[in-house]
N, C-alpha and C positions, 0 to 999 in steps of 0.2 A: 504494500500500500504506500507506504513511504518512498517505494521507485516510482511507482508512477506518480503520485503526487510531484514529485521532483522532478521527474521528465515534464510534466503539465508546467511549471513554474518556469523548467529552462526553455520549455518551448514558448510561451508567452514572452520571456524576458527577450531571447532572440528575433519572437517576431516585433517586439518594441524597436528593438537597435535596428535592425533591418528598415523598419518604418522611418526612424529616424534618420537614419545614412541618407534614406529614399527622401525624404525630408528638405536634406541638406544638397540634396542634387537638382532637385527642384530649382529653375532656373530665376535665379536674384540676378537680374542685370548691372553691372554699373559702369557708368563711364569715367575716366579719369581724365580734368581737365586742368595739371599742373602745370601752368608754365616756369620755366627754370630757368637760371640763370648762372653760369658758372664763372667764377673767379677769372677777372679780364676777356670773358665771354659779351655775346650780346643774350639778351633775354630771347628765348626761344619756344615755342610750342608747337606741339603736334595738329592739328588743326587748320595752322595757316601755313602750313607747306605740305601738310598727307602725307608725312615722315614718320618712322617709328615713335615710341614711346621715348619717353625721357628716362635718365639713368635714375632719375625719382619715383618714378608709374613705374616702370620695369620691377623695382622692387616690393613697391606697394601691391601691384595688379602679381606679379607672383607667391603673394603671402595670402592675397584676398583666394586666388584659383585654388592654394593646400586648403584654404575653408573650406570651398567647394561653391565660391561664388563665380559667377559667371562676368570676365570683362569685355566689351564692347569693344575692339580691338581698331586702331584709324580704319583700316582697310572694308572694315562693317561701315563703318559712316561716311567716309568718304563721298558717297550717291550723296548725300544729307545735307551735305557742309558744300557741295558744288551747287546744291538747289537754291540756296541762298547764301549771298556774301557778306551776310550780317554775323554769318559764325564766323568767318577769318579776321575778328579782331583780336589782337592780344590779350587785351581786357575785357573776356566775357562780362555780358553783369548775370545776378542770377537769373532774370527773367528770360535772355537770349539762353543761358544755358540750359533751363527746363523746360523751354522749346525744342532745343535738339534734345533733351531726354526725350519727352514725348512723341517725336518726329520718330525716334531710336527706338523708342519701345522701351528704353530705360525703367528701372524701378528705384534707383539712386545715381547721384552725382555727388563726385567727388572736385569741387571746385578750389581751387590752389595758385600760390606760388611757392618757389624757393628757391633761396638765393643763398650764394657761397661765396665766402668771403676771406681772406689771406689776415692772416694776424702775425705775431711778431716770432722771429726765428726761435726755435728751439733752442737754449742755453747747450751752449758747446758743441754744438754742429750745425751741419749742413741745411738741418732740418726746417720748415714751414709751419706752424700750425694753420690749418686749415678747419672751418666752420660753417654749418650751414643750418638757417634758417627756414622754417616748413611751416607757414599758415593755412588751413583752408576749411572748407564748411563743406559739412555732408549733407546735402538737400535729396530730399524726397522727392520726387518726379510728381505722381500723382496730383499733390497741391503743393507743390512750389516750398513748403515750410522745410528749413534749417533745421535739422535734428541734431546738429553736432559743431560747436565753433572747437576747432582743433588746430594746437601749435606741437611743433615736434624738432629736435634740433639734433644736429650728430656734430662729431669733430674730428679731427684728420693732421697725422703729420709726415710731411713729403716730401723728398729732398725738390719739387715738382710745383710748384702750388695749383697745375690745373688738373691733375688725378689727383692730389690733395681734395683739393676741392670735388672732386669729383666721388669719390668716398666719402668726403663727408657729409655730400646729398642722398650719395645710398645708405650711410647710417640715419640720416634723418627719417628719410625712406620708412626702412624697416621701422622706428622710432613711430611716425604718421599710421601704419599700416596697423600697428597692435591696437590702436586708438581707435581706429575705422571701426574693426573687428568688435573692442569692444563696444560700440555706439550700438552697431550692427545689432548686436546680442540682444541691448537693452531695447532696441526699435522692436524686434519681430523679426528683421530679416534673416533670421537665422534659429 
């Protein structure tokens, strides 16, 4: 009696986690619209040239995919952002950006800059500190509301300061992405 009692409990608990896995696969879209800036760089975003992901979203949008959220990738939107030229500006506001969520089929946006910035050499070498700075708001698609104002910051030292810099936006990255995840939790999307 107690094996199958027990078989009955480990089948229920399995078919939970399975529902949930199934759950988590269930597609949460989001778009990533950080524009970045690196150390003696110009400010740059995916959007107004239909170029990869920034070394910010790469790390972000690969931490969001191990959740099992689904990212809208340029090459998805691209058709989107050609139909109107009101998305090729540098400075979305949020209202043009939950436009293209909608347009996307979006169910979150992730709206951003970061920017990385050279600080003073390392005591007794060669070295850089390198820093970088991550603001952005997790907006809802549906109705347009901010679920999330989020800062996140990393640091870097290089004998280099533009992969300095450039690390220290993928530590920010990762930094911004635990922060998504956990808004994400508290919303529902997940």
């Amino acid at each position: 009696m107690k094996r199958l009692l027990l078989l009955i409990v480990f089948l229920m608990l399995s078919g939970l986690i399975l529902n949930l896995t199934y759950a988590k696969e269930i597609n949460t879209n989001i778009i990533l619209l950080i524009s970045e800036q690196n150390i003696e760089g110009p400010q740059n975003a995916w959007w107004l040239s239909e170029v990869d992901l920034s070394a910010t979203e790469a790390v972000v949008a690969q931490k969001l995919l191990e959740q099992g959220y689904n990212i809208l990738e340029p090459s998805a939107l691209n058709q989107v952002i050609r139909q109107d030229r009101a998305f090729r500006m540098l400075d979305l506001s949020e209202a043009k950006s939950v436009k293209l969520g909608n347009l996307a089929k979006a169910d979150y946006i992730v709206l951003g800059k970061a920017i990385a910035s050279a600080g003073a050499n390392v005591p007794q070498s060669n070295m850089r500190s390198c820093f970088a700075n991550l603001s952005a708001k997790l907006i809802r698609v549906k109705d347009g509301k901010v679920i999330a104002y989020l800062n996140a910051a990393g640091n870097s030292a290089h004998m280099d300061v533009i992969t300095g810099g450039k690390e220290a936006l993928i530590n920010a990255g990762g930094d911004l992405a635990g922060k998504i995840i956990e808004a994400l939790g508290k919303e529902g999307g997940k």
